[in-house]
N, C-alpha and C positions, 0 to 999 in steps of 0.2 A: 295371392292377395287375400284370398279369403282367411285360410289359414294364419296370414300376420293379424289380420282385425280379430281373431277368434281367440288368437292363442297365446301369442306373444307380446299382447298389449300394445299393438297401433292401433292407432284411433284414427286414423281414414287413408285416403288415396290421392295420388299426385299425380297428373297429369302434364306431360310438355308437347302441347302440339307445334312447335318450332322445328321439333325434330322430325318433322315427316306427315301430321296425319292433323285432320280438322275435328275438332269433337265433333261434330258430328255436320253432315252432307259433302261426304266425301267422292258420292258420288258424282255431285255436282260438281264438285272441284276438277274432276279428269275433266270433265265436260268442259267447262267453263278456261280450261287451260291450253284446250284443244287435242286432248285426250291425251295418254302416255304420259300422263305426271311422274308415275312412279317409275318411269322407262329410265336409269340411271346405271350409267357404266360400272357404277362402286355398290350397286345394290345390287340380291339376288334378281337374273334374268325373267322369273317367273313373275315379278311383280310387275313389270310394266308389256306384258304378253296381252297382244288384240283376243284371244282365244280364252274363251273366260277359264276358268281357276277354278277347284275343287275348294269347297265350303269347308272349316276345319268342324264347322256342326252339323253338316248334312251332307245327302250327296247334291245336293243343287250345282249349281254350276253359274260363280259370281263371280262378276268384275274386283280388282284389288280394292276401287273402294265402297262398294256393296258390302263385301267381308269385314272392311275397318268399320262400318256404321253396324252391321251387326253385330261383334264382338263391346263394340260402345254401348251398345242398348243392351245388351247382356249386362254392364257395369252398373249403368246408369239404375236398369232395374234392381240389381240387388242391392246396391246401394242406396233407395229407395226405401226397399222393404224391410233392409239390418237398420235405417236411420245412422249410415255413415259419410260423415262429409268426403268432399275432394276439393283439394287447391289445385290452383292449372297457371303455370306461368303464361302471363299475358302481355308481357311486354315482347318488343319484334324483335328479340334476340336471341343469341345461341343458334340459331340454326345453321344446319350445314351450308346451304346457299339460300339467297335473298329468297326465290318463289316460296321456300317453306317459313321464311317470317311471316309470309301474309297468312299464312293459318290460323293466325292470333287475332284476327279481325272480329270483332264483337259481332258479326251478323250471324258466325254458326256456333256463338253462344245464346246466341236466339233461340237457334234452331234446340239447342239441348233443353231451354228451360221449359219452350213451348212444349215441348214433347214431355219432359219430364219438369214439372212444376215444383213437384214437394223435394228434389235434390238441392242439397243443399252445397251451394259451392264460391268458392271465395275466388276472387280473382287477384295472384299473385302479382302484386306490382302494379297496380291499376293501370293496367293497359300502360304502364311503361312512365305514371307520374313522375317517379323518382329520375330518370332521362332529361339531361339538361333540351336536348332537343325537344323531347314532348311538351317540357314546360314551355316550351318557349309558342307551342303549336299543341294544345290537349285537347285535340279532335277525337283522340282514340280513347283517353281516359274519360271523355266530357260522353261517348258513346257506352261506356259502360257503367259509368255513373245513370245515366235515362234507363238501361235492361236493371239496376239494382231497385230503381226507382219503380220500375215494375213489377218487379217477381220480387216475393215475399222472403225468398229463400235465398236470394244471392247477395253476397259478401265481397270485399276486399281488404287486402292490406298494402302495406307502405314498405315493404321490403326494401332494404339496400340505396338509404340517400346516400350516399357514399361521401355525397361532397357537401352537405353539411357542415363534416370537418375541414373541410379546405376552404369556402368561402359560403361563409353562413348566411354572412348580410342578403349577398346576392341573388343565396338561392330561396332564402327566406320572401325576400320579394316578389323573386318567381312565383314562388309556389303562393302563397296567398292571392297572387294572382291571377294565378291559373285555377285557382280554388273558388274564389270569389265569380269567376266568368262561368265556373262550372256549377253554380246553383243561384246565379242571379235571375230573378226576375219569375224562380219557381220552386216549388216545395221540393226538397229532397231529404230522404231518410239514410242519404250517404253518413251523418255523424252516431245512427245507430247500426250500422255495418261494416264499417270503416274496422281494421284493426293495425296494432302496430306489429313492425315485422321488424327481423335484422337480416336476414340471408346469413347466418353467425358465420357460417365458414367463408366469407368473403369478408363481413366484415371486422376478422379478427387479426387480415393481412392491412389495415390501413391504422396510420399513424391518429392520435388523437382518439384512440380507441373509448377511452373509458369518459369520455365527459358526451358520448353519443347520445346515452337515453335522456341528458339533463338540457341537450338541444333541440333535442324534437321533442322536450315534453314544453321547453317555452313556447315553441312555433304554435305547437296543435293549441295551446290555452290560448295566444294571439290570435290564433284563426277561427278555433270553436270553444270558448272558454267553460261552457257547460257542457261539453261532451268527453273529459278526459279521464273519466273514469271506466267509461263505455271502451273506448280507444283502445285505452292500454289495460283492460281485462275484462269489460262486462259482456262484449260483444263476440270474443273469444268465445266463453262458455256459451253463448246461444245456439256459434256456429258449430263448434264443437259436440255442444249436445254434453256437455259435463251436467248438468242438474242432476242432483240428486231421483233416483226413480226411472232415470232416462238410459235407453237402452247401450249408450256407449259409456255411462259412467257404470250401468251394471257389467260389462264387459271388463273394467277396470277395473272394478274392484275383487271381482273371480282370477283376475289376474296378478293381483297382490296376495289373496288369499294363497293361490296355488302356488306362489314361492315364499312361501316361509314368514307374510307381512301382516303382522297384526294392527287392524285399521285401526281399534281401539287404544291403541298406545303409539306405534309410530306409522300415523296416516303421512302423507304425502302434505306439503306445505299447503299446496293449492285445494289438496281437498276441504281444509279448514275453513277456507274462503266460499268456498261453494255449496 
C-alpha cells in the first residue's frame, strides 16, 4: 500500500469491512458475537483458535481481532501522517455471509474517527442510500450522516443508483425523502461532503448508461440546488487533498514528472481546475 501511494500515483486506500473485519473494535466484535467469529470452516483454522495467535509485529500473543485493530492503527496512523484519504464501502453488502454485513454498522466508524480524528475518510455508498431498501428505511445512512456532522474529516459519496435508470420518478421521491427526514429539523454539513460516485464497473453493465450523470445532476439541484458544484467536484478535491501545495497533489505531480509528463504543457484536465 505504501508503495502504490509513493510510487505509482494512487491517491489513497479502500477498505471493505463486509468481508470479514470491523475498522476498528474488533475485539469487541468476537466478544459481542460470543466469541469465535472468525472460527469458519472455509477460513484458515488458526483464525478462530481460543489459544491466542502470534502477533505479525511482535512477539505478544493476540486474539484474531486484537491483531486486526492493530494492523488498522498501523494504517490509520500513517495514513494520518502521509495525509492520505480512505474510502470504505458502507453499505451491508457483498459480504460472505449476513454476520459480516453488520461490520458496516456506523458505531466502529466511531470508534475509528474518535481515535483517529485528522483521517480523512469517505464513506462509500452512505451506509447503503442508493438501496432501494434503505431508502425506504435510512436509519444507517441517517447514522452516518450525524458521525459526518461531527468529525471534520468524514465524507461520503453516492455510488451506484442503479435504478435511477429504470424508475427515476420513483426513486427520486425516495430519495428526497429520505434526504429531506435526514437533516430536518437540524444543521448538516452532509452538502459539503457529500460526493458523486458511479461504481463505473457496475455501472457500465446497466442499460440507459449515458443519460446517468444528467439524472442525478437534476435530482441533486431538486434536492440541494446551491451545492452542485461542491457534489460533483469541489468536495472531491478537499477529500482528496488535490490542492495545490498539498502533500497528495505533490505526490502526483512527482509522479507525472517521473514518466515522462510535462505539467507545463500537457498537465492532466483536472489539474487545470485545481
Amino acid at each position: 500500500m505504501k508503495d502504490a501511494v509513493n510510487n505509482p500515483g494512487c491517491v489513497g486506500v479502500k477498505l471493505y469491512p463486509p468481508m470479514g473485519f470491523a475498522p476498528y473494535g474488533n475485539r469487541e466484535v468476537n466478544i459481542e458475537k460470543g466469541g469465535h467469529f472468525w472460527k469458519r470452516d472455509w477460513l484458515p483454522e488458526w483464525m478462530g483458535d481460543d489459544p491466542l495467535v502470534p502477533s505479525i509485529f511482535d512477539r505478544d500473543q493476540l486474539t484474531m481481532g486484537e491483531r486486526l485493530d492493530q494492523a488498522l492503527a498501523c494504517l490509520y496512523d500513517w495514513c494520518c501522517c502521509n495525509d492520505v484519504p480512505i474510502m470504505a464501502h458502507t453499505n451491508a453488502t457483498n459480504g460472505h455471509i449476513p454476520k459480516f454485513k453488520e461490520l458496516v454498522d456506523p458505531k466502529y466508524w466511531a470508534k475509528v474517527l474518535t481515535g483517529w480524528p485528522d483521517l480523512r475518510v469517505s464513506f462509500g455508498h452512505l451506509g447503503g442510500l442508493g438501496d432501494s431498501k434503505r431508502l425506504d428505511d435510512p436509519t444507517i445512512p441517517a447514522r452516518f450522516i450525524s458521525l459526518i456532522n461531527e468529525q471534520p474529516n468524514a465524507y461520503a459519496d453516492t455510488a451506484f443508483f442503479d435504478q435511477l435508470l429504470s424508475n427515476t420518478l420513483a426513486v427520486k421521491d425516495k430519495l428526497q425523502s429520505a434526504y429531506s427526514q435526514m437533516i430536518a429539523g437540524r444543521h448538516t454539513v452532509l452538502p459539503d461532503r457529500l460526493m458523486y460516485g458511479t461504481d463505473w464497473n457496475l455501472l457500465i453493465q446497466q442499460d440507459g448508461l449515458n443519460r446517468y450523470l444528467s439524472v442525478f445532476e437534476g435530482i441533486m439541484k431538486d434536492i440541494q440546488p446551491d451545492s452542485s458544484d461542491k457534489v460533483f467536484g469541489l468536495n472531491a478535491v478537499q477529500w482528496l487533498g488535490l490542492s495545490k501545495g498539498s502533500p497528495a497533489r505533490t505526490r502526483l505531480e512527482s509522479f507525472y514528472k517521473n514518466n515522462g509528463i510535462d505539467l507545463s504543457k500537457n498537465a492532466p484536465v483536472w489539474m487545470s481546475k485545481v
